[in-house]
C-alpha positions in Angstrom: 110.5 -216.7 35.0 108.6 -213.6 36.3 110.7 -210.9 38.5 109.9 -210.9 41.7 108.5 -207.7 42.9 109.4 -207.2 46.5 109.8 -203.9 48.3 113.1 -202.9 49.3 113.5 -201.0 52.5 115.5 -197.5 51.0 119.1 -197.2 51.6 120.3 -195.1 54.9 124.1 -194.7 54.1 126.8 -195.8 56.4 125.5 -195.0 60.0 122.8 -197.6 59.8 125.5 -200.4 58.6 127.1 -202.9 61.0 129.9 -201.5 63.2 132.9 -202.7 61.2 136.1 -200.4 63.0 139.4 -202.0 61.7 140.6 -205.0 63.7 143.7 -206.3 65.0 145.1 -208.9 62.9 148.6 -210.9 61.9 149.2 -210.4 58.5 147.3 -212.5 55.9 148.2 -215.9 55.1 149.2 -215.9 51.3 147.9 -218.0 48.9 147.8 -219.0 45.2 144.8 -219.0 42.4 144.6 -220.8 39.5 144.6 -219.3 36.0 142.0 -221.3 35.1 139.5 -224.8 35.9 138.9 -227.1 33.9 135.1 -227.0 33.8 134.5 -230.7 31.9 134.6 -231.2 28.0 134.1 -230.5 25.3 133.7 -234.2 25.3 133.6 -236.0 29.0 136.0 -239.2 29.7 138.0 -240.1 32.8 138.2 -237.0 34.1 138.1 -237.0 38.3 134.7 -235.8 39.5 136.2 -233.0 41.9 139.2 -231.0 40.7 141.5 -230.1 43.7 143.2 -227.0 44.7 145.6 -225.8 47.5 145.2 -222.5 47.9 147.4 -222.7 50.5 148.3 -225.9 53.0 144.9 -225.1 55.3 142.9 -223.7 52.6 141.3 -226.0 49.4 139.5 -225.6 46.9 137.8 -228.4 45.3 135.3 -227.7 41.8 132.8 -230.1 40.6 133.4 -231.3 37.2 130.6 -230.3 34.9 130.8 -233.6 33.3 128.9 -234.9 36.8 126.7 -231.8 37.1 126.3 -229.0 34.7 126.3 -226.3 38.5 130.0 -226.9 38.7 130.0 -225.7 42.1 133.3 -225.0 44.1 133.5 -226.3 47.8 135.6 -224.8 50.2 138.0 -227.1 53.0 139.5 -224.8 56.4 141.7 -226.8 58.0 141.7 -225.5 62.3 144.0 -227.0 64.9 140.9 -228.4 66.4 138.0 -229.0 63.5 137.9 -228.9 59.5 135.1 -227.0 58.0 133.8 -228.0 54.8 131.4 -224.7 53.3 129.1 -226.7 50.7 128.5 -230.6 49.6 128.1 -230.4 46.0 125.5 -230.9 43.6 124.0 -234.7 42.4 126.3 -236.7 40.3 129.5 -236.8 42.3 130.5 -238.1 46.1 132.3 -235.9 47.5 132.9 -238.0 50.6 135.8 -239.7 49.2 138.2 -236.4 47.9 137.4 -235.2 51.4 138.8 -238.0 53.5 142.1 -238.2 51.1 142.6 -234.4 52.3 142.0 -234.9 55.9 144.6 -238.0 56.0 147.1 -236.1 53.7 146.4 -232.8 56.4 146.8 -235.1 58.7 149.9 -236.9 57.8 151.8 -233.3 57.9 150.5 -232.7 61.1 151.7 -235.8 63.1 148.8 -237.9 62.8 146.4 -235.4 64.0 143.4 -236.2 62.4 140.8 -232.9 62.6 137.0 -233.6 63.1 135.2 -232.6 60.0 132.4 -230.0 60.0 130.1 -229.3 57.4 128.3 -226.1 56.4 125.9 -224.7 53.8 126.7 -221.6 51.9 122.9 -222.6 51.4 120.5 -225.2 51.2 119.6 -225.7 47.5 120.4 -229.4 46.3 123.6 -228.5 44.9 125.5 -227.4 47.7 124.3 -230.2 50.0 123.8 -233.4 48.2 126.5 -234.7 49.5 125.4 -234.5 53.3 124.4 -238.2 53.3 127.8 -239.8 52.6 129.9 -237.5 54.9 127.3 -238.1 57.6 127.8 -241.4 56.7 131.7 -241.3 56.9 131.2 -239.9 61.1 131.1 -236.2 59.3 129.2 -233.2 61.9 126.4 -231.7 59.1 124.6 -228.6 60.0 121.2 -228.8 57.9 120.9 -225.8 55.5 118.2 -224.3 58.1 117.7 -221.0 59.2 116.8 -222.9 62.2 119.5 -225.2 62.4 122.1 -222.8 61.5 121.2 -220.3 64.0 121.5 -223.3 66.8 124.8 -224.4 65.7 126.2 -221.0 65.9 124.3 -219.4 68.6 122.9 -216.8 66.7 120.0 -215.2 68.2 119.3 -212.0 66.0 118.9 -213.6 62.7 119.6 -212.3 60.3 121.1 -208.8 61.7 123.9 -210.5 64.0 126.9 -211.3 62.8 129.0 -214.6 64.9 132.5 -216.1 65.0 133.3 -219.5 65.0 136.5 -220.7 65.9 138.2 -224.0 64.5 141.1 -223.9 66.7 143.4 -221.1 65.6 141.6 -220.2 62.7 138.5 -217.6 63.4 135.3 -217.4 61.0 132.9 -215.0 61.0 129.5 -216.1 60.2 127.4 -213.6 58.0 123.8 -214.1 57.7 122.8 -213.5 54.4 119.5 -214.3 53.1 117.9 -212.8 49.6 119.1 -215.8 47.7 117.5 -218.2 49.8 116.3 -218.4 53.3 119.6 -220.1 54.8 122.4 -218.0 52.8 125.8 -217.0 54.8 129.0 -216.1 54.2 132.1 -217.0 56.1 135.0 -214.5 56.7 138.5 -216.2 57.2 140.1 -214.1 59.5 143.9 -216.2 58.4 143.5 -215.4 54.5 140.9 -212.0 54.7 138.8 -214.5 51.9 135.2 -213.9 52.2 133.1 -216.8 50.5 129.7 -215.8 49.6 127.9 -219.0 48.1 125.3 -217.8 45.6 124.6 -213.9 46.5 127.5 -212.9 45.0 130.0 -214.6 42.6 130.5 -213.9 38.4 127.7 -215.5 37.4 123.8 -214.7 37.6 122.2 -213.6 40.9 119.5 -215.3 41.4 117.4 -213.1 44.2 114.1 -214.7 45.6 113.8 -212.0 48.0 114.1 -208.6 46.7 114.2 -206.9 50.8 116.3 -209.5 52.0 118.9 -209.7 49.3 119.0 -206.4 49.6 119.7 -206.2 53.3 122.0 -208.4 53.2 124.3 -206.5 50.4 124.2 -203.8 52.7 125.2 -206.1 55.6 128.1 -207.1 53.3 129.3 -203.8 52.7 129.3 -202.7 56.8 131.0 -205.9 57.2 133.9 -205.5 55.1 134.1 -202.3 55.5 138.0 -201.6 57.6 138.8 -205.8 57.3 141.0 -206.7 54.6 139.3 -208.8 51.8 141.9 -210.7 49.8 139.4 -212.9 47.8 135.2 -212.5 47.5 134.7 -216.3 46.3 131.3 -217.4 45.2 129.8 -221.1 44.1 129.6 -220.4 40.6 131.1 -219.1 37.6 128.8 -218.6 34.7 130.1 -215.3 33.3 132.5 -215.4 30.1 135.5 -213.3 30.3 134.2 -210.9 27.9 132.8 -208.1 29.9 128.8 -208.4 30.5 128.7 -212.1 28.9 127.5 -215.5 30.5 127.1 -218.7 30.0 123.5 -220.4 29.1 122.1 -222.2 31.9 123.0 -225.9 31.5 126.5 -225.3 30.0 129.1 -228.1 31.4 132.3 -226.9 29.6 133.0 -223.1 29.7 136.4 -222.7 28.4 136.9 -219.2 28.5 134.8 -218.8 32.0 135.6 -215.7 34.4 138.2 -216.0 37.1 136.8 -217.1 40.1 137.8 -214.3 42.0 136.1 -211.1 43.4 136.8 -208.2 45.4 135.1 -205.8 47.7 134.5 -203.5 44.7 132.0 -206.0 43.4 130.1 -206.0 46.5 129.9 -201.9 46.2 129.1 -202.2 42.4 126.0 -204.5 43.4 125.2 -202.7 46.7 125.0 -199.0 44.5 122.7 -201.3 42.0 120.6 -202.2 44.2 119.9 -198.7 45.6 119.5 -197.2 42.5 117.0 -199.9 42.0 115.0 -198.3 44.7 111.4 -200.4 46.2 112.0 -203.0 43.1 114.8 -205.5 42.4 115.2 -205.5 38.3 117.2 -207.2 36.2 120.8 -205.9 35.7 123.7 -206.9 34.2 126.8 -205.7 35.5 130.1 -206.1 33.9 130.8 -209.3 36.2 127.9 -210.6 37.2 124.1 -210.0 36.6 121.2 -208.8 39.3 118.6 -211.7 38.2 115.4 -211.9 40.3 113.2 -215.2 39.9 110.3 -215.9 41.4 109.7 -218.7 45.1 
């Protein structure tokens, strides 16, 4: 794959980054990471095509078996008083219609029979984060296309990709980060309840893929103002490909990884890349940091 060579507008420090002043807040709901995932394999059998987390009782975290698609990509369920927001649909070989519902009745089963409309978001639109858009659609699901145009409709954002929105589930706050570099559609979400900011495919511990040297670029430096002052328990990504080892991966196409990175981040990542990326100056090279790896690719 050739590197893409796109200029990238120099770095102007902290004055030129979005406001981000501390804000009021409750204290951070706590919740609970596992060790480890199993990622499918060595050999594949009867295994379930989405493994299932509870970070907490409002927050899941469900995984796609690489023994269904080789991506493994992790989904993300908020549970609001008034919607559920699902952030990704998975990747071909697995429906993840079915999990879904079984979370919303057992949600709603604690919750007097409240059932919660379900929303579904993009963290972008390559096909596996939203192959599953057809069945929840089908099963009376709201699915925002992964558009820029679309996505900028649904939450009223008129300054794309500089504006920064909030969405509110019912008693549960998002802010919506646009975030393009990776792809034309990238955001991030913010959950205001847990301080967890999920960041799709521009940053997890894995490879990073950048089509847009300028964008991806801005919108590291969007992540840093951002964070900056807000409490950030988790950064989680879409991806694991990096090995524990320090500076190690994973070949593309690998299904079982069985001694894969945690999942988790932290704002020091999104420093580490953001000082990268400067240092990079008017063109985006390959890098390999020790969790994750600045990989530019070509349209």
């Amino acid at each position: 794959m050739r590197l893409l060579r796109n200029v990238v507008p120099a770095f102007v420090g902290s004055a030129a980054l979005i406001a981000s002043t501390a804000i009021a807040q409750e204290p951070l709901e706590a919740g609970k990471l596992p060790a480890s995932w199993p990622t499918g394999g060595p050999t594949c059998g009867s295994e379930e095509a989405f493994r299932i987390h509870e970070y907490n009782p409002d927050f899941v975290i469900l995984r796609q078996s690489g023994c269904t698609n080789y991506e493994k990509p992790f989904l993300y369920l908020l549970f609001g008083a008034r919607r559920a927001l699902l952030f990704d649909t998975g990747a071909p070989g697995a429906d993840v219609s079915g999990p879904v519902s079984a979370l919303l009745r057992q949600w709603s089963a604690r919750h007097h029979d409240r059932l919660p409309s379900l929303l579904a978001v993009h963290s972008h639109g390559h096909s596996d984060h939203t192959a599953g858009d057809a069945p929840l659609q089908a099963a009376g699901a709201t699915v925002v296309t992964a558009k820029p145009d679309a996505v900028q409709r649904f939450f009223g954002i008129t300054r794309w990709p500089d504006q920064v929105v909030t969405y509110d589930l019912g008693e549960r706050v998002l802010d919506v980060i646009p975030i393009p570099g990776h792809e034309v559609a990238s955001i991030a979400l913010y959950d205001r309840r847990t301080g967890i900011l999920l960041t799709g495919d521009t940053v997890y511990p894995g490879r990073l893929y950048v089509r847009d040297g300028s964008a991806f670029a801005k919108s590291i430096e969007r992540l840093v103002g951002f964070t900056k002052g807000r409490p950030i328990a988790h950064v989680l990504g879409a991806h694991v490909e990096n090995q524990r080892t320090p500076f190690a991966d994973y070949p593309v196409g690998t299904k079982h990884q069985p001694d894969e990175h945690e999942l988790a981040l932290g704002r020091a990542h999104i420093l580490e890349l953001f000082d990268a990326l400067r240092d990079m100056g008017d063109r985006v090279t390959r890098r390999a940091l020790r969790d994750l790896t600045i990989f530019p690719v070509g349209n």
